[in-house]
C-alpha positions, 0 to 999 in steps of 0.5 A, a space after each residue: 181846230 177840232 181839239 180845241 173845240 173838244 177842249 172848250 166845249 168837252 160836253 159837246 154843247 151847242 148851245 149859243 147864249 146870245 140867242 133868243 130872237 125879238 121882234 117887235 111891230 106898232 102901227 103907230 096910226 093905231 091901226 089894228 092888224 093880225 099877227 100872222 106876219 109877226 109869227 112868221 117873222 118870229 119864226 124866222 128866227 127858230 135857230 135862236 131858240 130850243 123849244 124851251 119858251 115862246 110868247 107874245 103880246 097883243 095890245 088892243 085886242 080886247 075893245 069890248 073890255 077896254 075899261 076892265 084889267 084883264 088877267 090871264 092866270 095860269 093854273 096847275 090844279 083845279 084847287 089853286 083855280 078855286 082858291 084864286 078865282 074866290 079871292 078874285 069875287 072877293 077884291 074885284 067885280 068879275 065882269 066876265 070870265 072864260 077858258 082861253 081858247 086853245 086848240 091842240 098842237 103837236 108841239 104842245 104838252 102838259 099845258 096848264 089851264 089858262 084862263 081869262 078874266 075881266 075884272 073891275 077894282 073895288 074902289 072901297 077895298 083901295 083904301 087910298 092906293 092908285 087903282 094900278 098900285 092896287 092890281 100890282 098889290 094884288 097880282 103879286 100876292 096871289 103869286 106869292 100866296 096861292 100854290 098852283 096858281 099864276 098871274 103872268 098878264 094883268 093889263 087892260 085892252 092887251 094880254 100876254 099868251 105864252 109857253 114852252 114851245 116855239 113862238 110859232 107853236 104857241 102862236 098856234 096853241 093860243 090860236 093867235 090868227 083869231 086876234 088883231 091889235 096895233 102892237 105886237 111883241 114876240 120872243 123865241 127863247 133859249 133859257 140860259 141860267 134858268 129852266 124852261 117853264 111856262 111862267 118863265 116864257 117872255 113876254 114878262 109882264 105887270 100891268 101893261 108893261 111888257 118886256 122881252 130879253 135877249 140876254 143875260 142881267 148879271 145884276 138880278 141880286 141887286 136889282 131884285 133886292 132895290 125892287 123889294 124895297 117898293 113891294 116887288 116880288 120876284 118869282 119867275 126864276 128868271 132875271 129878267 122879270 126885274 126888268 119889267 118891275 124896274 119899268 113900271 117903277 120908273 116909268 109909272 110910278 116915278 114918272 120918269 121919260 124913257 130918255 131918263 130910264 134909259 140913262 138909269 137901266 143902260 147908263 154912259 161909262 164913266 168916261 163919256 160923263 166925265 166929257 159931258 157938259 156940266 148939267 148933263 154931268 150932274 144929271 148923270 151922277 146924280 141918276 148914278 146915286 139915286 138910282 144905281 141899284 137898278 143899272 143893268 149889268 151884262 149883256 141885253 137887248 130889250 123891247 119894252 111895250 105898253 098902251 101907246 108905245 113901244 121902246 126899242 133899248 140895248 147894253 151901252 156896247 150893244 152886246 145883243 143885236 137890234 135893228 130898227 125898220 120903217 115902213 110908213 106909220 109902222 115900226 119894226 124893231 128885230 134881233 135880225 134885219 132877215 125878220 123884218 124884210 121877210 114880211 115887209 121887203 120894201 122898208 123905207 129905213 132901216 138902221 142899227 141903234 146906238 147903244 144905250 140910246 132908246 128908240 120909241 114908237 108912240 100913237 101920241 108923236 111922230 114916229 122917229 124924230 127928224 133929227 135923229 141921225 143914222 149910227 152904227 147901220 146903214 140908212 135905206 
């Protein structure tokens, strides 16, 4: 056993690409909670990461701004913060604006500046857009057009914090015991085609989508090259920066159900459409032609947020892991099972999805649908 080790692993590389770890928890009541058991559930799972990125998104943490897009920016020089902040005074009213507050940390180093700001758009600078076509326009060209500068959270009443480090380190840095929300989502991540960045960290967002990964989008080229067509650009030298475009695509400018997007993102083989019913047939070819430039193609397990929301998906064969838990009006979804009874031991339910099949925690429905059978795990 030793020689063959020797033999398919001769640089000695323990890396494990079906790391990273998720985890994901919604009150689905809206009752605003701290994030404290969401860093230790993410920690938890320190083994499925390196070091190399951590991240977390809070949503309903900015109440007294709640009608105002928040934007957090990273920034490599004061120059690049000039430059944006007068592009900023120029498309927006700046309702307020100040330095996350971050406190030192061992773990941490070489931060960039981080900082926030609330804005307003200027409806006579619009020129017919959507207000939220607008911010996308806008979040894109300061980070495509302004060295040193990034824009890598841009929704309302929610914000993404995140960095090279352990979820728990950054969770630290950005003193994430002083926020509450009804939704969090974290990410611990083990980078395996691209560099470990602070851009690069999960969660990936455009307004108030949000996205983290566990992992490998084989079809970037193609879903980057079908996004561009709609004025996407990807910058992030990750893959999975093209899932959040695809989501606020399909989902916000499309209008299309979860149901649906899971159809497109992770759609049945060709087998199972051939055994459907011809109107479920029909649906299915005809996401296949319109929309087969979006299909995910590799491995993935995603949790997918937004204001109301959060949605639970996987690969069709499920080649990431994902278990769900319920606990009350609350909805855990997890790389591990470990991560979830560590803070909550007492789940009224826990089970493992169907591939391809989403789960959905919303404020506006009832948790999990009554009807929804127990696939793949076991029912507690």
């Amino acid at each position: 056993m030793r020689e063959l080790n020797n033999i398919n692993n001769f640089y000695h590389d323990d890396k494990v690409i079906d790391a990273c770890s998720l985890f994901g928890m919604m009150d689905t009541s809206g009752k605003q909670f701290s994030g404290e058991g969401v860093v230790r559930a993410i920690a938890n799972m320190h083994i499925r990461g390196n070091g190399l990125g951590g991240g977390f998104a809070v949503y309903g943490l900015y109440p007294e701004y709640a009608e105002f897009y928040a934007f957090h920016i990273m920034y490599l020089s004061h120059e690049g913060q000039a430059q944006v902040e007068a592009f900023l005074k120029q498309r927006f009213y700046v309702i307020h604006v100040e330095e996350v507050p971050t406190k030192p940390t061992p773990a941490i180093s070489n931060p960039p500046l981080v900082w926030r700001y609330f804005l307003e758009v200027k409806t006579e600078e619009t020129k017919g857009q959507s207000l939220d076509d607008y911010v996308v326009e806008k979040v894109i060209e300061i980070n495509t057009k302004v060295k040193d500068a990034f824009v890598f959270s841009s929704g309302k009443n929610m914000a993404v914090f995140k960095g090279v480090g352990y979820p728990e380190e950054i969770a630290e840095y950005f003193c994430l015991d002083e926020y509450t929300g009804y939704l969090w989502t974290a990410h611990g991540r083990f980078p395996t085609n691209t560099p470990g960045w602070w851009g690069g960290a999960h969660p990936f967002d455009i307004l108030d989508w949000t996205v983290v990964h566990n992992g490998e989008i084989s079809s970037y080229g193609i879903n980057r090259r079908y996004l561009e067509q709609f004025g996407y650009q990807c910058t992030m030298q990750t893959d999975t920066e093209v899932v959040a475009y695809a989501v606020d695509l399909l989902m916000r400018k499309h209008g299309l159900p979860i149901e649906i997007v899971a159809d497109i993102m992770a759609p049945p083989l060709w087998e199972q459409i051939e055994r459907m019913p011809s109107k479920e047939q029909n649906i299915c070819r005809t996401l296949r032609q319109v929309y087969g430039s979006l299909l995910l193609n590799g491995p993935f397990t995603v949790i997918i947020a937004h204001q109301g929301e959060m949605i639970g998906l996987t690969d069709r064969i499920r080649l990431r892991p994902l278990t769900v838990g319920i606990k009350g009006s609350v909805l855990y979804l997890s790389s591990e099972e470990s991560a979830i009874r560590l803070i909550c031991p007492d789940l009224d339910r826990t089970w493992i999805p169907v591939g391809g099949e989403p789960v959905v925690g919303s404020l506006e429905k009832p948790l999990i649908p009554q009807e929804v059978a127990i696939a793949g795990g076991d029912g507690i």
